[in-house]
N, C-alpha and C positions, 0 to 999 in steps of 0.2 A: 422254584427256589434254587435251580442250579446256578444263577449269577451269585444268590448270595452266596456260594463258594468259593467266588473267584475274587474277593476284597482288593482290599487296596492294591494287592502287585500288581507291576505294570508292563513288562515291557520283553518280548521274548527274547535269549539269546539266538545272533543273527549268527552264528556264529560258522555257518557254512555261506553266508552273504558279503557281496561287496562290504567294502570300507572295516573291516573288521580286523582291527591291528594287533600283531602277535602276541600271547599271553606273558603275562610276568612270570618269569620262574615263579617263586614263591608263593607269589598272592594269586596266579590263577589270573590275575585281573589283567583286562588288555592294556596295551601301551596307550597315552595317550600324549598328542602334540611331543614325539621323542621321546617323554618322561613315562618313565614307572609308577603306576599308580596303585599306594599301600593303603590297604583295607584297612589295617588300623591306624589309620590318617584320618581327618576329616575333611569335608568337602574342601573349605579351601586351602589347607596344608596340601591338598592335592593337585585344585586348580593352579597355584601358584609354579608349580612344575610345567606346565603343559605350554610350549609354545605356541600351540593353537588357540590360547585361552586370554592373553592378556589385554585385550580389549575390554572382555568379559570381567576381569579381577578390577580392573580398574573402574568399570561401572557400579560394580559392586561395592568397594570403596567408597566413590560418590555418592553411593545411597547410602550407605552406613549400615550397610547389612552383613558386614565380616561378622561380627561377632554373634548375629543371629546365626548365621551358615555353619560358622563354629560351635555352636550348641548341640545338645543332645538329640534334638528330632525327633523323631529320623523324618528326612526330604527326602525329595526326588526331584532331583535339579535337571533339566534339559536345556542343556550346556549349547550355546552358538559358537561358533568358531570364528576367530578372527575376520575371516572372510563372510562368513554371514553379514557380519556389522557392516562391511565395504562394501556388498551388495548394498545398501539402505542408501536413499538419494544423498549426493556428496552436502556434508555440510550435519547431518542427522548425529551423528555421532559426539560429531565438536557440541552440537546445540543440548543434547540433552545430557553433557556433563558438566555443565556450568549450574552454578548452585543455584542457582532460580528457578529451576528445573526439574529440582531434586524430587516434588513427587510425580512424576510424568515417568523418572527413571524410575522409581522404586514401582509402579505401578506396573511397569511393561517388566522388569527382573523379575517381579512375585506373578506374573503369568507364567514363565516359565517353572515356577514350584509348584510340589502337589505335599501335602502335608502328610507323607507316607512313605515308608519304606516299598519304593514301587518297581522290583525287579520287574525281568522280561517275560516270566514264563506265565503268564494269567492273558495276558493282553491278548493273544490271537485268541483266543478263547470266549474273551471279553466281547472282540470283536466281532467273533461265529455268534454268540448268542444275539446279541444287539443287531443282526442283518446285518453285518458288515460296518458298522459306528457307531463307535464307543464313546460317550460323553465325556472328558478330564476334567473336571472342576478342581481351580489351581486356589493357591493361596492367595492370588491376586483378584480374586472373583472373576476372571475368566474362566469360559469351557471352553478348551480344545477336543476339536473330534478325531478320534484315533481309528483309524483304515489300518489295511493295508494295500501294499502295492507290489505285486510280487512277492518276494518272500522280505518285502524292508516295511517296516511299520513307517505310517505318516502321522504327521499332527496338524489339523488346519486350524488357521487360528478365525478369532471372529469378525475379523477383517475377509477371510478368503485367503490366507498365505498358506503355503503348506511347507512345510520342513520334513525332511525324511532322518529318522535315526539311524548314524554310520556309524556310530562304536557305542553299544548296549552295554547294561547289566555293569559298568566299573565304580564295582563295591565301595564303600567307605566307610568308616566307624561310624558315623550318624545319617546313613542313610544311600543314596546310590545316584551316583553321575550318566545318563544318558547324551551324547553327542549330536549335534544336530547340525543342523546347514544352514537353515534361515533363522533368522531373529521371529518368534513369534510376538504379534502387536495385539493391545484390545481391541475392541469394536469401538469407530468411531463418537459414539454418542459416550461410552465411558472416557474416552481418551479427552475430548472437550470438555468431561465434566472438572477433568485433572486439572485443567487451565484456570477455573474461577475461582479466587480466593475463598469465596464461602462455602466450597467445597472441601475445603481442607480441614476436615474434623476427626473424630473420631474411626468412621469409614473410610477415613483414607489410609491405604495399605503404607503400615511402618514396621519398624525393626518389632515394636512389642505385638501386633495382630498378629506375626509369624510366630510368636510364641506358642509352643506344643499347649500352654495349659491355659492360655486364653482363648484357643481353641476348641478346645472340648468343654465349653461354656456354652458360651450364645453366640450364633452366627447371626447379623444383621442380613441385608441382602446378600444373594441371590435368593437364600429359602426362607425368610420370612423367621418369625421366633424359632424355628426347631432348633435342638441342642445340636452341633457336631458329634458323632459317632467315632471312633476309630481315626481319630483326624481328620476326615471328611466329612463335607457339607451334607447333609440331608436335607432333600426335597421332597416338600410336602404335595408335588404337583407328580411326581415319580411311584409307581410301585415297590411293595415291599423288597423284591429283587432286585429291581437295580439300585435302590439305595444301597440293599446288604451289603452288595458285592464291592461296595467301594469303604467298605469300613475295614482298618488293619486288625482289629481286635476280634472280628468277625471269620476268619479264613476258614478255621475249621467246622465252624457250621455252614458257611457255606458249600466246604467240600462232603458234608455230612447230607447238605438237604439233596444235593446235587447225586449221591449214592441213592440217594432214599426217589427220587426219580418224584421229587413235590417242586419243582419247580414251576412248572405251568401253573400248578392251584396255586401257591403263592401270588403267581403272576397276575391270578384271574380277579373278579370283580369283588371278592368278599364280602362285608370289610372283613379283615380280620384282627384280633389282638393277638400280637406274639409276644414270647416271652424268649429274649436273646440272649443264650448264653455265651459269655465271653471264652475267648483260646485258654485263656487262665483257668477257667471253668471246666473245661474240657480237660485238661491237663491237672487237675486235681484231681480226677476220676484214676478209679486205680491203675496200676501201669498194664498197658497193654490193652485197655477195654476199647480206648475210640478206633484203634489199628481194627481190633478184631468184626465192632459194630459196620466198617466199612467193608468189609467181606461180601460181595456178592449173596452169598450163602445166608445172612444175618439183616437181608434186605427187611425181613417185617419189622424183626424188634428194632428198628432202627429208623424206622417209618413210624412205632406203635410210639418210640420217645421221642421223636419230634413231634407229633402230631396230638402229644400231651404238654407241650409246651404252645397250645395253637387254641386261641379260644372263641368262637362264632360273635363278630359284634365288633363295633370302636369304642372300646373301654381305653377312655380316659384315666389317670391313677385320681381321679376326683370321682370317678364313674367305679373304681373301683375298692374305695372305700368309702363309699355316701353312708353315713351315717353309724361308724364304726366307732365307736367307745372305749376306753379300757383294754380289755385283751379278747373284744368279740372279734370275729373273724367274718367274712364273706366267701362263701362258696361256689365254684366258676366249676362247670362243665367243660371241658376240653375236647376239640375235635376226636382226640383217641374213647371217646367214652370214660375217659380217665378222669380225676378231680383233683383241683387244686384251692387253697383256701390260701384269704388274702387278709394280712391283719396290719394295724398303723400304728406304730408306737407314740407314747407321750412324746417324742422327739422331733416326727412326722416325718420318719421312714415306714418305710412300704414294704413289707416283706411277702411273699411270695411260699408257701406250704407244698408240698407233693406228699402223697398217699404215701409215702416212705415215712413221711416224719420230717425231712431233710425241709429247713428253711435260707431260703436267697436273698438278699438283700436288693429290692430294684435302684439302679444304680445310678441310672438314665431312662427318666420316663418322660414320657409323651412325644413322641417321635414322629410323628403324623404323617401318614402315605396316603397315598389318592385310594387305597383301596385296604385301609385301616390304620394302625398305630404299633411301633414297637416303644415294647421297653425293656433297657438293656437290665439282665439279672447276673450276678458275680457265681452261680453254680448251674448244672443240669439237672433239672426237674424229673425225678426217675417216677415210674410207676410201679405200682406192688408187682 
């Protein structure tokens, strides 16, 4: 369960590494293309500064995605630099900003997005645990796989290109600009499908699919029905771990499972049902309990309530209230030897009981992992 600690952030600061431009007095944030880049700016108030960028700004135009990029998000944009684009065969650039074009661009722009506030400092992490490669499932339905190379993070796209990141971590009010070298591309067989008109439907990546809240709906392909998590896709071909760890709303449990040293079981063959509390969740808990539960010293009970949020099986939430009426309830046995009880309102939410009393509302269910199902709950499941 240690991945699922390491969510959505993405990307470490290089900040003793090549290509790393002096900090902004104020913001902290590095220089980029000459320009100062303010955190509370958003992406393209920002972009539009950087002379390294206007290739980029004007691609982005083309596809009509200013005004998504100027929204709330929070993204994680990995930004090509003018020179990236010039690298691409002469002629690439003229041809995919003519408007006939225009989903071929948006498709290759939204590969560069990850639907997450994805700073630097998780990613080498990410990458230790993954053997060295780390899956990025972007907004565009590409996965780029994230190495490193020395101390500079890579991204290869699913063509084979690789871009290395030269200025990390530059903040922004709706999310975080990473710097890169090469243009990343899809995979050929995606990239031809962008060519046929009867491909141009609903699955074709536009300004409303970047939408934060049409994302945390239903993701169509790459994973099949599951709902979006924390902004990221979830696969149902994936373990419970490495899905966690890519959900934003998930951090602190991940950093919780990863104290409590259940990562491996997580990882292993199950199935299991989990029940996910969100950072909101954790943060309602009185002040100062998750700091403390993360104490070395506080290893069991902190094992004893995760492992009461974990319950032996693939319970479906159809599996978890078959046959429930009125205000009966169903009662689940938990890995901790703890209990929890599951009841369905006339409304047909799911609520979720612990031995405390305390009820959860499940939030987000049926999440389906190769080695069981989560379902996200809005509090932590205490035991007596």
């Amino acid at each position: 369960m240690r991945s699922i600690l390491k969510t959505t952030t993405l990307f470490i600061a290089l900040a003793a590494g090549p290509g790393f431009a002096a900090s902004h007095a104020e913001t902290g944030n590095p220089m980029v293309g000459g320009a100062a880049m303010m955190a509370d700016m958003n992406i393209i108030e920002n972009a539009l500064n950087s002379a390294d960028h206007t290739t980029l700004v004007a691609a982005v135009k083309a596809a009509g995605l200013v005004e998504t990029l100027s929204g709330p998000g929070p993204f994680t944009v990995f930004a090509p630099t003018n020179a990236a684009f010039e690298a691409l065969p002469a002629g690439t650039v003229e041809t995919l900003l003519k408007p006939e074009n225009k989903a071929m661009l948006t498709k290759i722009l939204t590969c560069h997005v990850v639907a997450a506030d994805a700073m630097s400092d998780a990613i080498i992490g990410m990458i230790a645990d993954d053997n060295g490669a780390h899956p990025v499932p972007t907004v565009g339905g590409c996965t780029l796989m994230a190495k490193m190379d020395g101390e500079m993070i890579t991204l290869t796209d699913e063509t084979g290109g690789t871009a290395t990141v030269t200025i990390a971590d530059v903040k922004q009010s709706n999310g975080v600009i990473h710097v890169i070298d090469t243009v990343l591309l899809p995979g050929a067989e995606k990239a031809d499908a962008m060519k046929k008109p009867d491909t141009m439907n609903k699955d074709t990546m536009n300004k409303d699919t970047m939408n934060k809240d049409a994302m945390e709906t239903k993701a169509e392909t790459p994973m099949g029905d599951n709902p979006m998590v924390g902004g990221a896709a979830m696969f149902a071909d994936k373990d419970i771990i490495d899905n966690a760890v890519n959900s934003a709303d998930h951090t602190t449990l991940v950093a919780a499972v990863k104290a409590a040293g259940l990562v491996e079981t997580l990882k292993g063959d199950g199935p299991f049902t989990v029940f996910a509390p969100t950072n909101a969740a954790f943060e309602a808990l009185p002040a100062g309990t998750v700091e403390t539960l993360l104490k070395p010293e506080n290893k069991d009970m902190l094992t004893k309530i995760l492992t009461a949020h974990v319950v032996p099986g693939r319970m479906t939430a159809a599996d978890l209230t078959n046959g429930l009426t009125g205000k009966q309830f169903n009662n689940l046995e938990t890995v901790s030897g703890d209990a929890l009880s599951v009841q369905k309102t006339a409304s047909g939410k799911v609520y979720v009981f612990d031995e405390s009393g305390n009820a959860f509302e499940v939030t987000t269910a049926d999440v389906m992992q190769s080695n069981g199902v989560i379902h996200v709950v809005n509090g932590v499941l205490l035991p007596k």
